[in-house]
Phi, psi and omega in degrees: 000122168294147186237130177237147172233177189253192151208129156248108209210183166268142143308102221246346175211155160225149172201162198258152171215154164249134173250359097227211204285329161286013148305153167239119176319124128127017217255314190220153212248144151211120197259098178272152191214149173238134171278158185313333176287001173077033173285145174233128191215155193255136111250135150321107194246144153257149188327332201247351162319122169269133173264135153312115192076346203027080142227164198278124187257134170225187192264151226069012201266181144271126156233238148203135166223135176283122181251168159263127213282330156298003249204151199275122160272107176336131156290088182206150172262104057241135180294137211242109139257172165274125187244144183268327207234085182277156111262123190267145161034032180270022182015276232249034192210151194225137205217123171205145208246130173169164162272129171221152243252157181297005159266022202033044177267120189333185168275309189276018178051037193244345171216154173246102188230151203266104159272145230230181149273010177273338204274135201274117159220135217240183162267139181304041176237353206062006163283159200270114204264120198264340177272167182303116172280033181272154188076016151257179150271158169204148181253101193235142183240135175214186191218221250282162171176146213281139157323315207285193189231109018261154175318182188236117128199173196265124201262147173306296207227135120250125206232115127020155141218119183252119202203000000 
């Protein structure tokens, strides 16, 4: 089971990499970012990096990006992850990449989520996902939630992850 985390910081360089000799210059990104705590870490971004919204990130933005906590990393400083899942400029909006179970309960037993006919839920294509999203990944973009464990909430958006 993939297990994914995150990072969040600004975009303080981009830059084009070659991962080897078959890359075409400009196909894949690195993206350095700094956190408030002024920490600096790279994500890798590639043709297959899902963007939230597909937008577009330029430097100075916030973002957020999701990795697989599992997934092998270089020893190398600033630490480089493959970033799978960007959100650009998303604040004011709390975002979690996770499996959730036919009670629509994380993997990690920390949300609990209520779907409303207000909650929007697509496919990462942006098509309109019409079954119960339970027993997937999901990218839930939600705002306000109960204190308790595992939290509560009603979520704006979800997106599907069919993997």
């Amino acid at each position: 089971m993939t297990q994914y985390n995150f990072y969040s910081g600004t975009i303080i360089a981009i830059e084009d990499i070659l991962l080897d000799s078959r890359d075409s210059l400009g196909c894949n990104k690195l993206f350095t970012i700094e956190d408030l705590d002024k920490n600096i870490i790279t994500f890798l971004i590639t043709p297959t990096t899902y963007f939230i919204d597909n937008t577009t990130a330029v430097e100075g933005d916030f973002i957020t990006g999701f990795y697989d906590a599992k997934a092998p990393v270089p020893l190398i400083y600033p630490p480089r992850f493959r970033a799978l899942f960007v959100a650009v400029n998303l604040e004011d909006t709390n975002i979690k990449v996770d499996y959730f179970d036919r009670n629509l309960l994380s993997s990690d037993g920390m949300l609990k989520l209520n779907i409303s006919s207000d909650t929007t839920v697509v496919l990462e294509n942006g098509q309109l996902f019409y079954q119960r999203p339970s027993n997937h990944y999901l990218i839930v973009l939600y705002g306000p939630s109960t204190r308790s464990i595992p939290a509560m909430t009603t979520p704006y958006r979800i997106i599907v992850l069919c993997r």
